[in-house]
N, C-alpha and C positions, 0 to 999 in steps of 0.2 A: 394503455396496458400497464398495470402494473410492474415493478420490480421486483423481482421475487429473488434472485442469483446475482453471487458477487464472483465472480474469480478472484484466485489470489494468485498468480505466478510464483511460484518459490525453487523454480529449478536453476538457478545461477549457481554458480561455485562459489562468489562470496569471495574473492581472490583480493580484495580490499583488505579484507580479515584476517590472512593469512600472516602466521602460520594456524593460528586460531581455528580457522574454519576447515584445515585440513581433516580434521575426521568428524566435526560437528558444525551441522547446516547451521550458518550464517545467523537465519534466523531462530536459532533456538539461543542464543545467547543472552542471557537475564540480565532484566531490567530491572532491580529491586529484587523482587522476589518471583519475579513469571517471567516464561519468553518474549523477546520482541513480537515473535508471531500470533501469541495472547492474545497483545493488546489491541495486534489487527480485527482478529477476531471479536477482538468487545467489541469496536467502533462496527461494526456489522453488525450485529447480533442487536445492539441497543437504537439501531437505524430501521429495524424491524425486518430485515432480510431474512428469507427461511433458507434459503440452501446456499454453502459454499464449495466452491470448487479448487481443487489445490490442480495445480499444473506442477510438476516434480518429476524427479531425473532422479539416476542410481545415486544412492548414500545420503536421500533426503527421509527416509523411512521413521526417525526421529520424531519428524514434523507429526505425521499419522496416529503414530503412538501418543504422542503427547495429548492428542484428543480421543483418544478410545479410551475405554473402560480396561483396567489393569483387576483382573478378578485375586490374582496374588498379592498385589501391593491393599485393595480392598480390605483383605481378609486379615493380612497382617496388622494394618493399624487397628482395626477391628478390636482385635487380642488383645493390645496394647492399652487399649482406652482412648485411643485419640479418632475420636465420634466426630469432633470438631473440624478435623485436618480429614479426614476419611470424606466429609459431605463435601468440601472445598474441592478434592480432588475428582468425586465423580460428578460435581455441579461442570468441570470442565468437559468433561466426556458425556455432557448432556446438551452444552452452549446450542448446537445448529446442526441439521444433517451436513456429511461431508461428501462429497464426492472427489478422486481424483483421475487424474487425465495424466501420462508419462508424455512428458515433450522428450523426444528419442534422441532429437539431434540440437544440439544449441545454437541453434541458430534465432536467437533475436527474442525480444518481445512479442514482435509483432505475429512470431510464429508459434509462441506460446498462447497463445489468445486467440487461435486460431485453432489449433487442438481441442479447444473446447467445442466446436460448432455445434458440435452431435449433442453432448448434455446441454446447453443452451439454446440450441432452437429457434423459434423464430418468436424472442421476445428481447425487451430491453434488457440491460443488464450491470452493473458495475464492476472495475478491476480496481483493486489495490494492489500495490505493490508493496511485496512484502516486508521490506526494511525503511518504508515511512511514513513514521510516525506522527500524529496531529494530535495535538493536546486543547481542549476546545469543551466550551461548555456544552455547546450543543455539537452533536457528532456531525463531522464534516461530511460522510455520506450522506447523514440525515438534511443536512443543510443542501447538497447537489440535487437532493432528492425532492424537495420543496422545489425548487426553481425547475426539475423536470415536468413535474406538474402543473407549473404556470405555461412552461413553453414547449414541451413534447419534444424535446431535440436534444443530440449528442449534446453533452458537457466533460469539459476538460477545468480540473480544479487548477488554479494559477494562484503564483506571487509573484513579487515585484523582487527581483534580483540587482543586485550593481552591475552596470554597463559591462566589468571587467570580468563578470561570471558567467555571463550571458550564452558563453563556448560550451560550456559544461549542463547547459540541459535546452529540453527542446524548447523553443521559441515560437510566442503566439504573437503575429500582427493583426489590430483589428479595429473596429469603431469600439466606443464606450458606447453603451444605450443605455445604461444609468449606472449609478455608483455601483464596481464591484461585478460589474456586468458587462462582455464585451461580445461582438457577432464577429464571429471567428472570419479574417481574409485571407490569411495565408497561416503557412505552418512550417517552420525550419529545424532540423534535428542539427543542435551545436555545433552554432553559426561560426564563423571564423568570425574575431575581433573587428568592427567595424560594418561586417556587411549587414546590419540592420540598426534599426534605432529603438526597438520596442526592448522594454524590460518583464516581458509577463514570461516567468518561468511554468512551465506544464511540471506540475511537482505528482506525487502516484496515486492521485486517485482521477476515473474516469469513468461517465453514464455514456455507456455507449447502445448503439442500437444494430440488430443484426445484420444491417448493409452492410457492415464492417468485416462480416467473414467473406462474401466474395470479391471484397477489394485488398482484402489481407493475402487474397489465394494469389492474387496478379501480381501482388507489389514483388520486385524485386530487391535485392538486398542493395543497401543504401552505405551509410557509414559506418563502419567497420565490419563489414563484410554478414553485418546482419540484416533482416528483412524489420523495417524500423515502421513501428506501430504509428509514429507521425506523418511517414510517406500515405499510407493508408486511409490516416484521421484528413489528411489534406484532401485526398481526390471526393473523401466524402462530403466535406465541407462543400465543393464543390456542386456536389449532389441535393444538399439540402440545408438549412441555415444548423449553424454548430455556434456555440456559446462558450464561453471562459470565463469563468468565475472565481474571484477573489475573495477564496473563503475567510473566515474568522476564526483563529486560531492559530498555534505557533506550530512550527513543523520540523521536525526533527530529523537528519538523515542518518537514521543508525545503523545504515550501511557504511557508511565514513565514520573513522576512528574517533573524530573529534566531534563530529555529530550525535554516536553514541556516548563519548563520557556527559556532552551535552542534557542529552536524554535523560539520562539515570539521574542527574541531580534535579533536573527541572520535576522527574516521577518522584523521586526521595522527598523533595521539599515538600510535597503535597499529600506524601504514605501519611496513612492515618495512624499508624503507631509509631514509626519513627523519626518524624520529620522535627519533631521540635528538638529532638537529640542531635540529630543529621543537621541543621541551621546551625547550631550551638557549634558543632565541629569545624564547620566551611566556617563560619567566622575565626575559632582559633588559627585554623590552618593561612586564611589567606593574612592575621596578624603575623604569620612569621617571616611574609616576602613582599 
């Protein structure tokens, strides 16, 4: 079957960002000149998906708007002459139908991606997560999506992390079955330091398949007292063969402070109007230190 729906989770508080994030969602924070949650939306949108789903909680209302049609703001550049900036802005509010889902209570990922059952249905489907970002010539969805094709089974996109980070995201053990390609054996949600040996980080993108909402309904809440979408991803592994894949391209956590200044210069260096002015400045700036 086809993939047709990506979920995007976006109902977190964003409590990284803080105090930033205190009255504007996390992910609405600009990268250049458009949201981080934009740029989610490109790598969707150009992997050939038709419909996305937002998962959102009260004071993420931002995210909604930033993809609708604004008949006021319309009208006004309209008047003004800017035809140019007036298409750009309802090219956005035309990118892909939206749908969203309110996750009520914050309880976890894994309970956010569960929320959806009823718009998702009983087909494949992809989650991004909203603040990470992959910079890559060919879209990283589009690439999980090629290899779904060849093998019909859950994929979890993976990198290779240092031994000493290994705490800070979920952990995949498994065989290699060719470069870049691993069959998933087990799954650990940030392992304490030493109790594993594998370095394949589970970074936010994932081809999951609808077995995953009645094993999401069972799972109980895991590490820090949320229902963790890795406890889930493991029983189903169990179920049926699951895949880890080491996509191609660099990845950016623009939910972490340092992740996002990361971001902005690696998107600056490559804007098409700015970037050769923006190089010019990073070079003065890093001759001063």
């Amino acid at each position: 079957m086809n993939v047709r729906k990506a979920v995007i989770p976006v109902a977190g508080k964003g409590t990284r960002f803080l105090p930033a994030s205190k009255a504007i969602p996390k992910e609405m924070l600009t990268i250049v000149d458009r949201p981080t949650i934009q740029y989610i939306v490109e790598e969707v949108v150009a992997s050939g998906i038709e419909e996305i789903v937002f998962v959102t909680s009260q004071g993420k209302s931002a995210i909604e708007n930033h993809f609708d049609y604004d008949f006021e703001l319309d009208t006004i550049l309209r008047q003004k002459g800017k035809d140019a900036l007036c298409e750009e802005i309802n090219h956005i509010s035309n990118l892909i139908d939206i749908t969203t889902v309110r996750q009520k209570k914050p309880l976890g990922l894994g309970h956010a991606i569960w929320t959806t059952r009823n718009v998702i249905g009983n087909e494949p489907f992809l989650v991004l997560l909203g603040d990470d970002l992959v910079l890559s010539k060919v879209p990283c969805c589009q690439q999980m999506l090629t290899l779904h094709e060849e093998m019909d089974a859950p994929i979890v996109a993976i990198q290779k992390v240092p031994q000493t980070e290994t705490n800070q995201y979920g952990i995949v053990e498994g065989s290699q079955i060719r470069e870049g390609v691993y069959q998933v054996d087990r799954m650990v949600e940030k392992p304490a330091p030493g109790t594993t040996d594998s370095d394949l980080a589970i970074i936010g993108r994932y081809l999951l398949t609808p077995e995953i909402f009645p094993l999401l309904e069972k799972t109980t809440p895991g590490h820090g007292g949320e229902i963790q979408l890795t406890d889930a991803l493991l029983a189903l592994a169990k179920q049926r063969p699951m895949y880890a894949y080491e996509f191609t391209g660099t990845r950016f956590d623009a939910g972490d402070k340092l992740g996002y200044l990361k971001a902005i210069v690696a998107y600056a260096l490559r804007h098409p109007v700015i970037s050769k002015e923006f190089k010019k400045h990073i070079k003065e700036v890093c001759a001063d230190f």
